[in-house]
N, CA, C and O of each residue as an XYZ file, in Angstrom:
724
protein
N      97.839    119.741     84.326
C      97.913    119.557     85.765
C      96.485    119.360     86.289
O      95.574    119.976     85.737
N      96.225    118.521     87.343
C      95.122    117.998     87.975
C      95.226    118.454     89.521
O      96.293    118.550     90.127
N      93.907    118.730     90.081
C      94.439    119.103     91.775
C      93.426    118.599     92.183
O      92.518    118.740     91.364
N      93.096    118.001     93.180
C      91.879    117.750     94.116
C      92.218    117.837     95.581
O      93.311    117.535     96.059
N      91.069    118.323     96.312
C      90.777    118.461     97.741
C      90.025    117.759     97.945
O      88.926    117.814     97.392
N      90.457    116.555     99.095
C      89.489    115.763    100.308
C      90.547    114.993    101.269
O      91.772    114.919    101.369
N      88.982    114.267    102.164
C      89.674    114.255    103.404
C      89.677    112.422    103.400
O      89.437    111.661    102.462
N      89.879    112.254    104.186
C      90.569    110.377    104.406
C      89.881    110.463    105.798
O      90.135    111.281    106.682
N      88.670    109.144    105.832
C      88.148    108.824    107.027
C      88.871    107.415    107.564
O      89.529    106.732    106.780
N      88.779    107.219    108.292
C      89.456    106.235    109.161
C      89.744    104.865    108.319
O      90.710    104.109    108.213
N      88.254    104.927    107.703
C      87.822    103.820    107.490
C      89.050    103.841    105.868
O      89.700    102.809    105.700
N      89.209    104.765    105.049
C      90.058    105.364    104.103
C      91.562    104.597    104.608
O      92.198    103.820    103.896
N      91.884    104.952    105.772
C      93.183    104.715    105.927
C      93.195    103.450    106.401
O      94.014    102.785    105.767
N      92.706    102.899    107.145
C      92.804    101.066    106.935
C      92.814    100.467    105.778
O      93.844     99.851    105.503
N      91.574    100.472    104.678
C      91.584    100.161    103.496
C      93.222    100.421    102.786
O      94.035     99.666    102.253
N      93.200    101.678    103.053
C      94.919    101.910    102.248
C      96.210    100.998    102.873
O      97.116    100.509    102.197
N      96.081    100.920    104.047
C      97.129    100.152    104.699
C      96.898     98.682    104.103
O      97.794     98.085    103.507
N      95.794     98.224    104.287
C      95.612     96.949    103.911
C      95.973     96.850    102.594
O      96.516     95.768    102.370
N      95.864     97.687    101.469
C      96.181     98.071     99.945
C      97.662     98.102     99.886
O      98.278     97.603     98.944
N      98.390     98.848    101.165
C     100.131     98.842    101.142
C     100.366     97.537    100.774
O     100.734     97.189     99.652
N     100.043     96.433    102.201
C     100.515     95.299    102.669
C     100.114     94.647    101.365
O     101.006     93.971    100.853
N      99.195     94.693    100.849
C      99.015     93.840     99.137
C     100.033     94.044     98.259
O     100.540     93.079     97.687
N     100.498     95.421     98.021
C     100.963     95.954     96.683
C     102.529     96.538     97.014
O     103.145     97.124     96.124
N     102.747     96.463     97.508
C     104.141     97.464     97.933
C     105.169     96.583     98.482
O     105.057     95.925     99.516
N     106.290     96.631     97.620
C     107.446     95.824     98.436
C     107.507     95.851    100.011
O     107.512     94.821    100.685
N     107.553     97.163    100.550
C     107.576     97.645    101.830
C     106.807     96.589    102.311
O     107.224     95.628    102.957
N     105.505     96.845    101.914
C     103.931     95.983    102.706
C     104.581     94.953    103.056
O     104.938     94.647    104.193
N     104.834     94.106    101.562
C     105.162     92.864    101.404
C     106.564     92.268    102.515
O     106.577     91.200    103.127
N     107.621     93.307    102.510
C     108.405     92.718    103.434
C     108.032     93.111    104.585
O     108.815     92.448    105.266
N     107.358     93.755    105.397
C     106.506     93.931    106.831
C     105.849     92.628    107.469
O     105.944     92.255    108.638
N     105.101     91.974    106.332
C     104.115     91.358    106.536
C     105.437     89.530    106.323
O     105.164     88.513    106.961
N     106.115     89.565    105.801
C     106.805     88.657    105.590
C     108.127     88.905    107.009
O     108.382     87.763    107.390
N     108.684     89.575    107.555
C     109.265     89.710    108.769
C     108.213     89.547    109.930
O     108.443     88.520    110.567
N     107.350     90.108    110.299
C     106.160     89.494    111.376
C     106.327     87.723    110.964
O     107.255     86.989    111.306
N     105.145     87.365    110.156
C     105.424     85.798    109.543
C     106.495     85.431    110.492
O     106.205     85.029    111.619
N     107.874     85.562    110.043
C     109.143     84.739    110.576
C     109.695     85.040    111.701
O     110.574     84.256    112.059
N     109.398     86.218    112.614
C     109.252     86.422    113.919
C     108.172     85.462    114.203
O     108.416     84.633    115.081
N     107.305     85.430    113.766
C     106.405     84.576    114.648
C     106.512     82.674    114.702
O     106.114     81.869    115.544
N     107.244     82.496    113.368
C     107.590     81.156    113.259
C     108.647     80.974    113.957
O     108.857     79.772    114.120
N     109.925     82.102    114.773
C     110.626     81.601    115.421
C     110.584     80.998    116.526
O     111.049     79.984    117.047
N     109.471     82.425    116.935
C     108.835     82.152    118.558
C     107.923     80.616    118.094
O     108.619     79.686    118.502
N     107.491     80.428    117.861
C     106.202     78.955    117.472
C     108.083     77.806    116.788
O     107.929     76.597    116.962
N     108.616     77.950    116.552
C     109.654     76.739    116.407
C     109.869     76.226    118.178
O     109.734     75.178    118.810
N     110.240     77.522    118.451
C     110.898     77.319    120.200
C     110.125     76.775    120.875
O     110.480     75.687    121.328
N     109.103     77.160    121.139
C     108.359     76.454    121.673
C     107.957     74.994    121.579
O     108.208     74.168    122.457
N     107.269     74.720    120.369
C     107.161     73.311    119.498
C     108.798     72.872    120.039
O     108.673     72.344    121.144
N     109.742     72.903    119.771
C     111.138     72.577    120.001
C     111.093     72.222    121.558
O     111.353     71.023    121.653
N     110.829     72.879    123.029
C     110.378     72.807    124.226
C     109.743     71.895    124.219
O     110.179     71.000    124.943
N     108.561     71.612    123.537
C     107.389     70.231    124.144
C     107.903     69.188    123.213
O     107.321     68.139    123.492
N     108.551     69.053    122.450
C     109.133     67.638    121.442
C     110.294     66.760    122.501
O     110.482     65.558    122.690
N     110.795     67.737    122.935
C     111.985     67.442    124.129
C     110.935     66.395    125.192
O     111.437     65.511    125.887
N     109.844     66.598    125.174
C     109.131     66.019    126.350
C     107.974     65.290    125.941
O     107.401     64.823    126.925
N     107.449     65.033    124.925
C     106.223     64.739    123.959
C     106.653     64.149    123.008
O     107.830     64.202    122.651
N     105.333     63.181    122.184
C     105.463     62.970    120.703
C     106.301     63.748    119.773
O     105.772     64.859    119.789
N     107.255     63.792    119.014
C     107.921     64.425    118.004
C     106.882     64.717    117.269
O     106.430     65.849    117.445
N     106.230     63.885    116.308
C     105.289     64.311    115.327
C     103.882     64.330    115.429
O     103.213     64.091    114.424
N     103.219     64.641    116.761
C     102.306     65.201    117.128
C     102.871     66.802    117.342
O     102.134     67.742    117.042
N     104.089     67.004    117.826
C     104.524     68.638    117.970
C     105.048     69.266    116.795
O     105.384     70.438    116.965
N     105.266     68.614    115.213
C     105.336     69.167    114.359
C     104.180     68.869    113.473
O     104.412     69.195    112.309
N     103.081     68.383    113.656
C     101.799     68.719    113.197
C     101.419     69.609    114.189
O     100.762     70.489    113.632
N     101.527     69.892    115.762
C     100.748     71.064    116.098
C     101.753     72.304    115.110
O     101.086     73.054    114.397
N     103.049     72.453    115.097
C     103.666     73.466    113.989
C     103.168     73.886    113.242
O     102.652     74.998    113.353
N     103.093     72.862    111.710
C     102.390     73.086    110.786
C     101.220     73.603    110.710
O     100.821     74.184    109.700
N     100.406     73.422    111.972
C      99.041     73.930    111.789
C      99.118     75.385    112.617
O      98.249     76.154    112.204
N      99.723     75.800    113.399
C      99.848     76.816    114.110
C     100.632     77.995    112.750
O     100.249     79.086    112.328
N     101.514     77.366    112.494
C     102.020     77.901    111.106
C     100.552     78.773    110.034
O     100.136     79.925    109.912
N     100.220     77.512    109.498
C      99.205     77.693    109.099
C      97.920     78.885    109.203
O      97.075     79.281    108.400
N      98.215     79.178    110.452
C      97.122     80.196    110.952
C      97.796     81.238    111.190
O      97.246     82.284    110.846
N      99.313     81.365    111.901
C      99.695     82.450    111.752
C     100.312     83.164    109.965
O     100.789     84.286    109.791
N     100.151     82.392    109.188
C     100.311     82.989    107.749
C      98.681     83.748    107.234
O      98.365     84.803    106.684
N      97.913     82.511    107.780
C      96.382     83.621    107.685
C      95.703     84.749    108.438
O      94.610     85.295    108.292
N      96.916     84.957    109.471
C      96.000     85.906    110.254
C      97.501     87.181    110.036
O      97.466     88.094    110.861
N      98.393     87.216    109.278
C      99.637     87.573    109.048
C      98.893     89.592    108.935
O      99.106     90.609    109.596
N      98.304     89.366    108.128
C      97.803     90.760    107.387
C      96.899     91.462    108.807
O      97.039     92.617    109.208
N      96.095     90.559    109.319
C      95.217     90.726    110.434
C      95.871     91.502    111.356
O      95.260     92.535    111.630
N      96.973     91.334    111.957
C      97.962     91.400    112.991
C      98.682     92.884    112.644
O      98.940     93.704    113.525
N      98.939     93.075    111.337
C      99.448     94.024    111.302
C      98.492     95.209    110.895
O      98.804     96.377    111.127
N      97.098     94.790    110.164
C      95.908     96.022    110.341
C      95.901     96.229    111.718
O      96.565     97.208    112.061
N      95.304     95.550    112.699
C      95.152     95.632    114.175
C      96.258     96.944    114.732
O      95.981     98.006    115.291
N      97.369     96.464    114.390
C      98.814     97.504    115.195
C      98.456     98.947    114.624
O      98.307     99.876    115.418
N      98.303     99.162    113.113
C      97.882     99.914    112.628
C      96.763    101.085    113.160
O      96.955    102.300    113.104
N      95.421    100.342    113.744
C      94.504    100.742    114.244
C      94.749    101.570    115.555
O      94.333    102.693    115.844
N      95.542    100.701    116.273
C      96.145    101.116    117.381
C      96.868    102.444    117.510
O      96.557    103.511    118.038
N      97.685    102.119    117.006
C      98.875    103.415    116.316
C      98.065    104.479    115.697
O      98.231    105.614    116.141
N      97.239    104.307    114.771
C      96.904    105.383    113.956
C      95.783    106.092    115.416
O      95.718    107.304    115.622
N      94.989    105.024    116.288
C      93.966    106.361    117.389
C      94.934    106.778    118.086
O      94.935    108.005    117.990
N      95.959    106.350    118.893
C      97.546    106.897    119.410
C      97.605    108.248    118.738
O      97.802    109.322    119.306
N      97.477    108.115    117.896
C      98.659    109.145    116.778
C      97.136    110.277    116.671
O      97.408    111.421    116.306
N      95.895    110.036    116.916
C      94.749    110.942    116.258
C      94.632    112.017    117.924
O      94.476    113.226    118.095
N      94.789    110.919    118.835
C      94.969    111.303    120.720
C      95.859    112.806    120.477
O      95.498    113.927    120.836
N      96.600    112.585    120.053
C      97.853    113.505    120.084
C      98.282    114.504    119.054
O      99.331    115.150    119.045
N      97.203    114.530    118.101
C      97.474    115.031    117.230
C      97.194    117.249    116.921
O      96.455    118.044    116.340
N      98.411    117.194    117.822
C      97.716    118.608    118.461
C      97.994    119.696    117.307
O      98.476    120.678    117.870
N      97.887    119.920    115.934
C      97.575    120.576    115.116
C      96.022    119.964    114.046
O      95.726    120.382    112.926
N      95.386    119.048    114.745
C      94.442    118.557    114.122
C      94.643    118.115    112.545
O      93.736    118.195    111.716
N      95.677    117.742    112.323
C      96.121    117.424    110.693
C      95.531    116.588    109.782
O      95.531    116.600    108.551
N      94.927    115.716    110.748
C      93.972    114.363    110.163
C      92.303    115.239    110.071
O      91.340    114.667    109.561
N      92.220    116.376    110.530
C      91.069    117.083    110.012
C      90.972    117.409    108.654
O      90.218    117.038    107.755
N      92.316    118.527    108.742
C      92.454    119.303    107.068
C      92.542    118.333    106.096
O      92.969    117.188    105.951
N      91.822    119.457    105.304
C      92.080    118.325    103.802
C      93.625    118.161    103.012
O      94.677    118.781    103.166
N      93.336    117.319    102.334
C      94.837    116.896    101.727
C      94.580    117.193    100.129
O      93.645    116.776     99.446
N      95.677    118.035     99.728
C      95.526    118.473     98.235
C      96.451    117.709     97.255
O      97.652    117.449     97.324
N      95.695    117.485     96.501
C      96.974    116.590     95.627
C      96.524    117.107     94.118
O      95.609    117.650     93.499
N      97.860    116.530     93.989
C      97.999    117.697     92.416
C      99.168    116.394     91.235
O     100.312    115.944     91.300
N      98.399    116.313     90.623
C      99.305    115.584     89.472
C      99.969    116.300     88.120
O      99.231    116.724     87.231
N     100.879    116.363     88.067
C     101.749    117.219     86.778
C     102.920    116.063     86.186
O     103.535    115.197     86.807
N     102.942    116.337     85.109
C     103.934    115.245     83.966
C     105.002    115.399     84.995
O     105.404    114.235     85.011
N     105.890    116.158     86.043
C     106.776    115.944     86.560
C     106.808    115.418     87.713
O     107.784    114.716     87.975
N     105.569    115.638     88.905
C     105.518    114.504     89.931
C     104.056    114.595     90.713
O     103.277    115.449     90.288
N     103.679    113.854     91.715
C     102.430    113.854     92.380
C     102.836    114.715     93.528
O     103.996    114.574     93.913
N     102.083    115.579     94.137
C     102.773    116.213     95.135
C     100.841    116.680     96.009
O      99.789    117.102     95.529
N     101.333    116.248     97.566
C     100.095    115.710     97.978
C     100.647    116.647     99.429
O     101.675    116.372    100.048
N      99.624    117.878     99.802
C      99.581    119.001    100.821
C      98.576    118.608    102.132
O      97.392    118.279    102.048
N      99.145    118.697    102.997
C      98.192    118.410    104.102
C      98.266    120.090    105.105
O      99.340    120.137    105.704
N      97.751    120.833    105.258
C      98.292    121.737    106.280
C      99.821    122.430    105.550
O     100.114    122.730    104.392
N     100.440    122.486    106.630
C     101.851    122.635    106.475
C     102.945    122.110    106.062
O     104.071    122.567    105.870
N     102.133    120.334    105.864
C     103.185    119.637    105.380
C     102.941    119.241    103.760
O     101.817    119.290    103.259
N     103.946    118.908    103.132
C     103.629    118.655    101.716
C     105.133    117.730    101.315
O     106.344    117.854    101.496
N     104.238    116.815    100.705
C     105.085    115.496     99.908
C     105.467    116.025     98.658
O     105.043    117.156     98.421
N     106.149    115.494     97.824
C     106.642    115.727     96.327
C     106.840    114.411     96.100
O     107.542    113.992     97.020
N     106.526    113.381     95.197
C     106.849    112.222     94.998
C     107.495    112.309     93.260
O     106.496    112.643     92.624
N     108.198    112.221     92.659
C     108.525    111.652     91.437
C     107.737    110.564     90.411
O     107.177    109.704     91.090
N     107.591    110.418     89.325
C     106.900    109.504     89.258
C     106.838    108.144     88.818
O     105.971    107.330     88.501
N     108.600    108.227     88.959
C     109.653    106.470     88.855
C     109.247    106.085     90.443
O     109.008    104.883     90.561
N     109.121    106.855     91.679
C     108.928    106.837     92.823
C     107.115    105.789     93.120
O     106.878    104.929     93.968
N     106.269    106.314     92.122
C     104.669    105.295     92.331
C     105.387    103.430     91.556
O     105.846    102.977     90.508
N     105.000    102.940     93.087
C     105.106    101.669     92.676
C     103.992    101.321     92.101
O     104.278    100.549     91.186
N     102.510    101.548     92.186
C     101.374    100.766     91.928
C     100.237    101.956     91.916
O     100.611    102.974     92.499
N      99.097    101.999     91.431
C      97.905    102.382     91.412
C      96.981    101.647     91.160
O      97.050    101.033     90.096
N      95.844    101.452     91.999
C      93.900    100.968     91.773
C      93.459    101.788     92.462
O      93.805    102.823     93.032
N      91.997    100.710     92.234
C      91.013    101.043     93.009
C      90.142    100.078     93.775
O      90.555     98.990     94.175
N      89.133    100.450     93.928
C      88.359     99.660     94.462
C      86.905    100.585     94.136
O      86.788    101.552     93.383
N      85.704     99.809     95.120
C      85.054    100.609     95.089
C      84.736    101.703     95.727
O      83.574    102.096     95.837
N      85.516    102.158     96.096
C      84.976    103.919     96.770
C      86.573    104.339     97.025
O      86.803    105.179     97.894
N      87.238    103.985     96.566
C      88.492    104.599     96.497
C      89.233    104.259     95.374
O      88.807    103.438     94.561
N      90.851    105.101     95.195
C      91.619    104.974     94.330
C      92.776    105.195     95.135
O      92.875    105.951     96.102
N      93.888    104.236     94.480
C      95.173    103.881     95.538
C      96.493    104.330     94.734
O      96.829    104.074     93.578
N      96.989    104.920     95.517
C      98.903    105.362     95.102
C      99.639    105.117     95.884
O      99.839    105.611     96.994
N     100.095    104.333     95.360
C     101.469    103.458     96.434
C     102.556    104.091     95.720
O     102.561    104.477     94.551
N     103.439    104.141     96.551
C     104.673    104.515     96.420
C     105.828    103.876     96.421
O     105.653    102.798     95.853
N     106.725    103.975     96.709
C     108.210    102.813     97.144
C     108.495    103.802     98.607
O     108.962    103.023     99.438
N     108.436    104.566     98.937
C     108.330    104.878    100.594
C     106.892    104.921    101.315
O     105.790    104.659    100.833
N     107.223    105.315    102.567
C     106.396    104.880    103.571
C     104.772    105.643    103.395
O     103.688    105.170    103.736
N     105.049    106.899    102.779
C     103.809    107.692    102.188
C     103.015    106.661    100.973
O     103.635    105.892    100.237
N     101.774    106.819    100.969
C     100.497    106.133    100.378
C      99.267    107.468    100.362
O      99.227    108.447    101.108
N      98.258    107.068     99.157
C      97.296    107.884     99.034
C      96.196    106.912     98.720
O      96.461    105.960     97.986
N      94.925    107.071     99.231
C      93.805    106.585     99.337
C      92.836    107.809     98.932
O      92.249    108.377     99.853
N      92.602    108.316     97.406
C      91.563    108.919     97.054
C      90.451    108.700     97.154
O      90.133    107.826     96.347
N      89.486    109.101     97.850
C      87.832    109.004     97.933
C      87.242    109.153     96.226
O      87.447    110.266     95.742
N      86.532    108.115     95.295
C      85.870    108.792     94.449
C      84.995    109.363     94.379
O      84.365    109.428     93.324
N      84.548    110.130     95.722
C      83.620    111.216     95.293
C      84.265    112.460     95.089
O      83.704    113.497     94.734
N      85.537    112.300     95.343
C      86.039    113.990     94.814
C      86.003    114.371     93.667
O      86.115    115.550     93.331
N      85.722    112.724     92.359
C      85.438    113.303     91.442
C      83.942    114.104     90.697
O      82.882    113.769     91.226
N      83.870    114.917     89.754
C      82.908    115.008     89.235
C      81.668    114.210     88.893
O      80.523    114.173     89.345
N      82.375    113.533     87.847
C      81.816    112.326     86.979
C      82.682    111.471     86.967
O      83.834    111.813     87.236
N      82.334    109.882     86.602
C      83.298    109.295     86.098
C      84.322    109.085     84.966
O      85.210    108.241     84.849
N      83.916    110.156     84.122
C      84.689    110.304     83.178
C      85.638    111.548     83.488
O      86.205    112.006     82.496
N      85.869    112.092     84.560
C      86.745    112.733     85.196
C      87.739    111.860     85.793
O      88.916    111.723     85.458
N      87.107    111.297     86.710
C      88.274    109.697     87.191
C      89.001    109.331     86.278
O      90.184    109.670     86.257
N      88.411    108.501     85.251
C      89.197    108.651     84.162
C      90.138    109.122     83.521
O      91.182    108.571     83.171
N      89.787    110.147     83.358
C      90.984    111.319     83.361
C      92.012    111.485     84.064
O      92.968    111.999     83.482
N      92.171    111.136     85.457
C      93.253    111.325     86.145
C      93.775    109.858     86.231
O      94.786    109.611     86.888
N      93.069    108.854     85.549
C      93.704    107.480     85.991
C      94.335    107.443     84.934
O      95.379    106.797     85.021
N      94.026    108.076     83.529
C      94.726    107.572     82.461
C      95.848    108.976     82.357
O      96.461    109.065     81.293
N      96.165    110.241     83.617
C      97.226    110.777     83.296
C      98.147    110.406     84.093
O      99.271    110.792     83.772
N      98.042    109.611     85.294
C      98.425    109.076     86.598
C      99.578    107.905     86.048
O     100.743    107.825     86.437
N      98.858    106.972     84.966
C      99.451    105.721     84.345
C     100.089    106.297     83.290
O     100.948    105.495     82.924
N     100.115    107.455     82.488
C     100.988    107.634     81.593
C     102.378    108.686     81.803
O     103.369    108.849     81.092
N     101.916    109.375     83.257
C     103.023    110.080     83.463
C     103.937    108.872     84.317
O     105.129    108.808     84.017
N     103.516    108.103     85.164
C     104.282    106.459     85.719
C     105.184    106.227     84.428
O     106.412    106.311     84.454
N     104.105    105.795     82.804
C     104.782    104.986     82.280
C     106.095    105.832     81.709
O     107.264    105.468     81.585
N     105.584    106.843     81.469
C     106.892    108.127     80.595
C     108.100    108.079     81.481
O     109.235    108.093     81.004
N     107.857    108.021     82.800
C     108.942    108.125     83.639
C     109.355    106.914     84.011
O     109.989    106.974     85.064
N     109.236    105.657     83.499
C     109.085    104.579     83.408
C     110.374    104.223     82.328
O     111.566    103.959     82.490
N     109.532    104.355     81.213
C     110.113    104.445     79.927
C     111.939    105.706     80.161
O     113.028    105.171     79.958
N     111.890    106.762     80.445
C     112.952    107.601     80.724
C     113.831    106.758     81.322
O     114.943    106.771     80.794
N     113.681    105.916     82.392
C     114.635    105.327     83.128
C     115.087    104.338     82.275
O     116.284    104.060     82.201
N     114.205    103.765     81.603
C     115.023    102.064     80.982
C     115.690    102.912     79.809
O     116.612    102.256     79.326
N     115.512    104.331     79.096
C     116.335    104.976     78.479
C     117.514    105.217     78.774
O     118.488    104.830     78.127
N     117.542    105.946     79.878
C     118.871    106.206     80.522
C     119.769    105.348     81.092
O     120.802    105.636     81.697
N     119.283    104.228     80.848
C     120.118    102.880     81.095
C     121.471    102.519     79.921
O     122.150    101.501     80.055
């Protein structure tokens, strides 16, 4: 069993959100429903000025409006994020985003303590793990995510250590399921 204590700065939890929307079905269908909300509203419209305009001057402005709302897709939904998450820091009248968050890895699941509250995740439940540089990422298949700081570790051959028990308790419980099939 592995345990570490630290805290997630702001800057921690954007990075992770932005890490959801990459790696996580969830992310992935968030960011793909915005997209097609927004191509409906941008059809209707384009659809409005064709009625009265060039046809294919108003489906090249489409395509290109398209175009930008698929690149700014991720943008749009960090932004809401930002929003929501100082909302949520305004109000946060047990100070929870102060305390540290304990997380603890065991062959049977990841289980991650904030205060009073505490997750239990399984570990058929981690969709994905990285990193980057100054963090390490646990995605899940629900709405909970972890963004480890690597300075909680020692050394890097401590990191190590928890990346290669992190990926083998995934794969064991991995492996169990296509067993029990």
């Amino acid at each position: 069993m592995m345990k570490f204590a630290y805290h997630n700065s702001v800057d921690d939890l954007i990075a992770l959100q932005r890490c959801m929307l990459r790696h996580s079905a969830f992310g992935q269908k968030l960011m793909l429903h915005r997209f097609i909300m927004v191509e409906v509203v941008l059809a209707f419209i384009c659809g409005m000025f064709a009625i009265n305009g060039n046809p294919f001057k108003v489906l090249l402005a489409f395509a290109a409006l398209s175009v930008l709302a698929w690149h700014f897709r991720e943008r749009s939904v960090i932004q809401q994020f930002k929003r929501d998450f100082k909302r949520e820091l305004r109000k946060d009248e047990d100070n929870s985003f102060a305390k540290p968050r304990i997380l603890q890895i065991s062959p049977q699941h990841l289980a991650v303590s904030t205060g009073n509250h505490h997750q239990t995740h399984p570990w058929r439940t981690v969709e994905w793990t990285g990193q980057d540089d100054r963090r390490l990422y646990i995605i899940t298949t629900g709405v909970l995510h972890y963004a480890v700081p690597k300075s909680v570790f020692k050394d890097p051959e401590e990191m190590q250590s928890f990346l290669k028990r992190v990926d083998t308790y995934r794969d064991d419980a991995a492996g169990s399921l296509r067993a029990a099939d």
